[in-house]
N, CA and C of each residue as an Amber inpcrd file, in Angstrom:
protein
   357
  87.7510000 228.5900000 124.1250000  87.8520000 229.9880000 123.7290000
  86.7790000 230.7930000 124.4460000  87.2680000 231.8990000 124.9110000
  86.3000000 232.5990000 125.3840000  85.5550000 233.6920000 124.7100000
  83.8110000 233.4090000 124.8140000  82.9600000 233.9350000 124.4320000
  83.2380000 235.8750000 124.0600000  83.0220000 236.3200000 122.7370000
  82.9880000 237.4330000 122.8580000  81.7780000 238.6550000 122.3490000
  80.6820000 237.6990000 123.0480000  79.2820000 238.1780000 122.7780000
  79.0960000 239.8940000 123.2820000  79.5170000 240.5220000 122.6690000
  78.6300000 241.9130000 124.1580000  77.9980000 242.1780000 124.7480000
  77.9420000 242.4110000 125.5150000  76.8950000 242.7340000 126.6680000
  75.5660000 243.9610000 125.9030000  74.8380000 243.2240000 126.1130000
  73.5760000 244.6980000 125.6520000  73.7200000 245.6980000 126.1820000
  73.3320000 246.9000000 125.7770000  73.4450000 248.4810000 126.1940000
  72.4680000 248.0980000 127.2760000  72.4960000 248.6500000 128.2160000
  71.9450000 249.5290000 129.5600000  71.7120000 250.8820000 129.6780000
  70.7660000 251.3600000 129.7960000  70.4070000 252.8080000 130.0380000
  71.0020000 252.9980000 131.2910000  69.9520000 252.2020000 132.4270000
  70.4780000 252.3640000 133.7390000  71.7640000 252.6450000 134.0420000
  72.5190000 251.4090000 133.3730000  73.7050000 251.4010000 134.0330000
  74.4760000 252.8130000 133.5060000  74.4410000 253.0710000 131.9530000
  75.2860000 253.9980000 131.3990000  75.0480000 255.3020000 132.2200000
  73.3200000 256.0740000 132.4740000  73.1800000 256.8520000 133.3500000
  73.9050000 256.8860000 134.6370000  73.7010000 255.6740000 135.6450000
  74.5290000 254.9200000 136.9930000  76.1990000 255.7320000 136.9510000
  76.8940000 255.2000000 135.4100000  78.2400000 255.5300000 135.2770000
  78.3640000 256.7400000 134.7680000  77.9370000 257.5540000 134.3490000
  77.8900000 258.6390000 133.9240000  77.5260000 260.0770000 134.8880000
  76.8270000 259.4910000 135.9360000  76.0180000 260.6650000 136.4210000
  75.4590000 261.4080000 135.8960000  74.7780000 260.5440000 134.7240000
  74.0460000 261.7360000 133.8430000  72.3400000 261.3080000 134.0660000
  71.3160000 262.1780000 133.9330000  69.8330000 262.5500000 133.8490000
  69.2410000 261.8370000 132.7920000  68.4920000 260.8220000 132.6020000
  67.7860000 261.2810000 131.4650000  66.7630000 262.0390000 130.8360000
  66.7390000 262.6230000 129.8510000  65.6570000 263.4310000 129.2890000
  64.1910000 263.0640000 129.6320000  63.0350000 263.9450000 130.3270000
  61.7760000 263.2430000 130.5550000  61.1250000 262.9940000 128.9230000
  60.4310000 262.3780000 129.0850000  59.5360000 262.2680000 127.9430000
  58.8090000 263.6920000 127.5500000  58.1360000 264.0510000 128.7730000
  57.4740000 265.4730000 128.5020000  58.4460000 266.3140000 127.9140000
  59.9050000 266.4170000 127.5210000  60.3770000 267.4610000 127.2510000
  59.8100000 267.0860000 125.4150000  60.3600000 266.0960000 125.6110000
  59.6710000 265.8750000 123.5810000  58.4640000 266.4330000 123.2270000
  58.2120000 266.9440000 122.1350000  57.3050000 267.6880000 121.5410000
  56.7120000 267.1720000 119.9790000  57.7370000 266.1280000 119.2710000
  57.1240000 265.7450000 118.3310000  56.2910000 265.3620000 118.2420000
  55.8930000 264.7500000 116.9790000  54.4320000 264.5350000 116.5020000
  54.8180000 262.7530000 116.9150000  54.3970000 262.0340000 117.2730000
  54.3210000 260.5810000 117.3750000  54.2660000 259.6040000 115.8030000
  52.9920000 261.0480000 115.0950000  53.0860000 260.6330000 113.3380000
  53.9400000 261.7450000 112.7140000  54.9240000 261.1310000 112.1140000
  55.7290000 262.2060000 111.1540000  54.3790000 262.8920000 110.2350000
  55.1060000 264.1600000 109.8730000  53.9730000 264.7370000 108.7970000
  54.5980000 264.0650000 107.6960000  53.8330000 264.2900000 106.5170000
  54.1140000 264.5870000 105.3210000  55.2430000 265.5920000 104.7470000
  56.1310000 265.0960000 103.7610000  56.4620000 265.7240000 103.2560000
  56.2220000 265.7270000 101.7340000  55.4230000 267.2230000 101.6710000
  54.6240000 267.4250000 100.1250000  55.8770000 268.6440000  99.5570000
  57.4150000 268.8930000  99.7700000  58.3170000 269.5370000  99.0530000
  58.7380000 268.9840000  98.2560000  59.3350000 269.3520000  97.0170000
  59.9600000 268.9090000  96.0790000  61.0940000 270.0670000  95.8430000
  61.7230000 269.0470000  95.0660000  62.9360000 270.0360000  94.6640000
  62.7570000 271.1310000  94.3970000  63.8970000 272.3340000  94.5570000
  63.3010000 273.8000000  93.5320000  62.6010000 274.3960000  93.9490000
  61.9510000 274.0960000  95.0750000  61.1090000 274.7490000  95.7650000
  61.7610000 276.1050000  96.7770000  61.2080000 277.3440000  96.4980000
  61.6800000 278.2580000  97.4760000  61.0120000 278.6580000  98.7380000
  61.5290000 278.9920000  99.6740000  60.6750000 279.1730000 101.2690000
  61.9750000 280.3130000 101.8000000  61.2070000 280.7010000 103.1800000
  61.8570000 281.3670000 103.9800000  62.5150000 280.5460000 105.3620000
  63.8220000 280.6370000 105.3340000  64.6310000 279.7030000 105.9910000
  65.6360000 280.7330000 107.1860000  65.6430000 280.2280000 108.0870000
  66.5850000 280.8620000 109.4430000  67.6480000 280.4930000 109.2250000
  68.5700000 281.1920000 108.9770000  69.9740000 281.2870000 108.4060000
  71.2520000 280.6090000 109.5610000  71.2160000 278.8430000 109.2380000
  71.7620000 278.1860000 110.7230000  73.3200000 279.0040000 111.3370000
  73.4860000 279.7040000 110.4020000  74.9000000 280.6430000 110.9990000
  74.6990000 282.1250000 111.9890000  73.3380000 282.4460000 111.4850000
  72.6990000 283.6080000 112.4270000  71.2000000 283.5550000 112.8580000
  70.7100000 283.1040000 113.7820000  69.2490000 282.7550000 113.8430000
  68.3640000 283.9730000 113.9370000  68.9820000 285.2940000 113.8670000
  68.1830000 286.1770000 114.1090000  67.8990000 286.8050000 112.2720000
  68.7600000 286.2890000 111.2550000  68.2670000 286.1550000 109.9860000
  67.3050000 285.1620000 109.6750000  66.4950000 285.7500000 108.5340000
  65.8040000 284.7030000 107.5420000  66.0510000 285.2620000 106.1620000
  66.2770000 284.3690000 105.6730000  66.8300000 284.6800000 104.2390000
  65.8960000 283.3920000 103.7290000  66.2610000 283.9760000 101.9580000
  65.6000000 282.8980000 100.8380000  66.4520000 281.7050000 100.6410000
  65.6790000 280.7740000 100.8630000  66.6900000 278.9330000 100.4980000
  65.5030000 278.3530000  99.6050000  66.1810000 277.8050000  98.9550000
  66.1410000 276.4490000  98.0700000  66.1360000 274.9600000  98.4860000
  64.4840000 274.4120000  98.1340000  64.5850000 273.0740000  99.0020000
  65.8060000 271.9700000  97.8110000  66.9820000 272.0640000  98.3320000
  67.7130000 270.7260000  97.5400000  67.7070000 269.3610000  97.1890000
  66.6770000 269.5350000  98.3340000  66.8760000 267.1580000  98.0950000
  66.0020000 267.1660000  99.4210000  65.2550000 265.9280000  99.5290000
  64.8040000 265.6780000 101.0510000  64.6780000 264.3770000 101.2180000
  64.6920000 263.6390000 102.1410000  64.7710000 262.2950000 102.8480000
  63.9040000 262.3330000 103.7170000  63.0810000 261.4050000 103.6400000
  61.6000000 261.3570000 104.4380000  61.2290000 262.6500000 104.8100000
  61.1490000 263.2020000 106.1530000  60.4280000 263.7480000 106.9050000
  61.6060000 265.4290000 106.5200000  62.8510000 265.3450000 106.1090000
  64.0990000 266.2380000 106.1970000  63.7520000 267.0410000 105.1520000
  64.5190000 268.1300000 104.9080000  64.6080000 268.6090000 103.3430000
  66.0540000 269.1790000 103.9410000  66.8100000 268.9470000 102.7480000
  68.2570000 269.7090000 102.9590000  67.9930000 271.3870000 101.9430000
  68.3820000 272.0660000 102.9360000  68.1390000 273.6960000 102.0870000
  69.4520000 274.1430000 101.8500000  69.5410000 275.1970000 100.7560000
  70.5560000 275.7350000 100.4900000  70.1570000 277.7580000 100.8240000
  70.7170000 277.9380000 101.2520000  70.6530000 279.8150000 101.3920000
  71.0220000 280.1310000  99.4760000  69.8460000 280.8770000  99.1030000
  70.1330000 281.3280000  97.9780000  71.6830000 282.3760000  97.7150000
  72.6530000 281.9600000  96.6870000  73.4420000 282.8810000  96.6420000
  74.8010000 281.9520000  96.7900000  74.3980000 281.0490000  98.2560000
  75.1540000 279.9690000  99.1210000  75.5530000 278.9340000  98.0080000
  76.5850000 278.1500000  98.0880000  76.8110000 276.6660000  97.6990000
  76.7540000 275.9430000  98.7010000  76.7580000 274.6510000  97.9340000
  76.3120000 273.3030000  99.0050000  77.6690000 273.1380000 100.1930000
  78.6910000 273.5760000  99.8270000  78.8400000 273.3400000 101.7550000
  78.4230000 274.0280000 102.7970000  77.1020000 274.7770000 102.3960000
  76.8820000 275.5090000 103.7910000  74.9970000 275.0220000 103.8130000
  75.1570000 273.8770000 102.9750000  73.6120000 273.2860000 103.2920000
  73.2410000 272.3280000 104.2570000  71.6270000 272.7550000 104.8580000
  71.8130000 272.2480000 105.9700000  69.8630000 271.3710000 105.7250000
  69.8730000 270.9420000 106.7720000  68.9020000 269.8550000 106.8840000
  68.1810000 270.5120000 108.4230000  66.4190000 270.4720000 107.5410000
  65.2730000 270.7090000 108.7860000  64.2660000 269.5410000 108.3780000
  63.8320000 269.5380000 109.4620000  61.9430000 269.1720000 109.0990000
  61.0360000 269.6680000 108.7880000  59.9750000 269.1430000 108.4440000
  59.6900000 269.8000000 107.7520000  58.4120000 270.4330000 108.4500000
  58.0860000 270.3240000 109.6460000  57.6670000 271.0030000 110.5180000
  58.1970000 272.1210000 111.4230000  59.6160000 272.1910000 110.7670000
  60.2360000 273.1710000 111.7600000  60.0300000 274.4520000 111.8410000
  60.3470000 274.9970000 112.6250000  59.7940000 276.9380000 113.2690000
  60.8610000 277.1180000 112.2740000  61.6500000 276.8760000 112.2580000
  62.7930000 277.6940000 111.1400000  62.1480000 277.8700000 109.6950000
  61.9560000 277.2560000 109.2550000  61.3180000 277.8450000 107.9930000
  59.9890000 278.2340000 107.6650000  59.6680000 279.1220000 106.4180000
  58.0160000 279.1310000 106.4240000  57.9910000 279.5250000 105.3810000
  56.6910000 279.4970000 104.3500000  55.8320000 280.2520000 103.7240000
  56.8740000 281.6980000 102.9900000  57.1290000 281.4870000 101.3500000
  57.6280000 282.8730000 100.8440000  56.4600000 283.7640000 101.5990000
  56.7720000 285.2980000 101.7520000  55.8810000 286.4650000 101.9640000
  55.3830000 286.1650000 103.3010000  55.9600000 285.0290000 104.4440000
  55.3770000 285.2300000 105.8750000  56.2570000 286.5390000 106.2590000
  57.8720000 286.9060000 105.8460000  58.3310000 288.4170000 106.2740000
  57.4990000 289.3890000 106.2170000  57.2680000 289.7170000 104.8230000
  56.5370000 290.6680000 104.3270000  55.1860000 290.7830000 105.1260000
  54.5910000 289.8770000 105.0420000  52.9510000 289.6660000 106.0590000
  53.7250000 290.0260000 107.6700000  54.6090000 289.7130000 108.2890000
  54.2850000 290.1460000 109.5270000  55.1500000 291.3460000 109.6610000
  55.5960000 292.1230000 108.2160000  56.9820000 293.3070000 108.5500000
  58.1270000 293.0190000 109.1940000  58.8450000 291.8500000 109.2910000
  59.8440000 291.2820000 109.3500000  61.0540000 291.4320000 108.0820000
  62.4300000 291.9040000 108.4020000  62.6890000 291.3890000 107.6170000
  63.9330000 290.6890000 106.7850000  64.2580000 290.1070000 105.4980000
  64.3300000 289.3190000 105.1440000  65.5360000 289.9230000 104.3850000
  66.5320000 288.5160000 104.4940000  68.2570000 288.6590000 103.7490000
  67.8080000 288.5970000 102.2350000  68.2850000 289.2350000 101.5730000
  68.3320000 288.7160000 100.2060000  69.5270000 287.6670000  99.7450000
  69.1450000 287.1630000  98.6870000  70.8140000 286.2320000  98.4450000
  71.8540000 286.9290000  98.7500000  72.8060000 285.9930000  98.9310000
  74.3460000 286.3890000  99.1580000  74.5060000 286.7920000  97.8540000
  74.9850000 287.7770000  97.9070000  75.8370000 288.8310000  96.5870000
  74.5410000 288.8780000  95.1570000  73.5100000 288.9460000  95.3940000
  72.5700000 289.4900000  94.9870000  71.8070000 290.8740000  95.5050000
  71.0040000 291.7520000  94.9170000  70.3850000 292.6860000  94.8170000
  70.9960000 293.8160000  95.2180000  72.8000000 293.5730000  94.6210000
  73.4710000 294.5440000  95.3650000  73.6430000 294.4180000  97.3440000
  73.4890000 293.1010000  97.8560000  73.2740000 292.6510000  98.7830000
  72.7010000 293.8500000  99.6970000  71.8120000 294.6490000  99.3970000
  70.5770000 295.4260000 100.3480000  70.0640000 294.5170000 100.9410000
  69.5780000 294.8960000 102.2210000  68.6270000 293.9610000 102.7980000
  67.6430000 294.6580000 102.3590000  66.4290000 293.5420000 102.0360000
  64.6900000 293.6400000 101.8800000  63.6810000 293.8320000 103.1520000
  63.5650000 295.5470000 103.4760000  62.7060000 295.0250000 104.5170000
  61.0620000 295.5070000 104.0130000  60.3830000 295.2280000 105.0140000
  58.8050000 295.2320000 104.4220000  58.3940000 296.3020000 105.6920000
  57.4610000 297.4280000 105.5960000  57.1650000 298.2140000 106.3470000
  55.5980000 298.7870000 106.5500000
């Protein structure tokens, strides 16, 4: 019978057949040590709205897995929740809008959906 061991992955070769590049190392930017993640549930922050990046609106940290937190857009239900790190530029600090006059979505179909800006 003939052997039906697989062959190990190859970078080389898959690049070779592909004509594809690989990524340098220098393009990576992470941390080598994950941070900490000190969120807990229930927690509110200012989150970049993954459907429009030029919003930030209020989310809700939902759940997190190691280094992740899955957020919800206040207002939003869970099929439109999404997953960052917890180092990411996308989110920050309630009142970083307000501190730099940026500003900020209120919930979906809350406050009479006005936007909140800070001036």
């Amino acid at each position: 019978f003939p052997s039906s061991v697989p062959e190990p992955f190859s970078w080389e070769e898959y690049l070779r057949e592909t004509s594809s590049t690989a990524a340098s190392p220098s393009c990576f930017k992470q941390s080598r040590v994950p941070p900490t993640n000190d969120f807990k549930a229930g927690m509110k922050l200012e989150a970049r709205d993954p459907r429009n990046s030029n919003s930030v609106c209020i989310a809700t940290v939902m759940g997190m897995m190691g280094t992740r937190l899955r957020l919800r857009l206040d207002g939003s239900d869970n099929t439109n929740d999404f997953w960052r790190l917890v180092d990411s530029l996308d989110i920050q600090p309630i009142g970083t809008c307000e501190r730099n006059g940026d500003m900020l979505q209120p919930p979906l179909g809350g406050f009479n959906s006005l936007l909140i800006s800070y001036y």
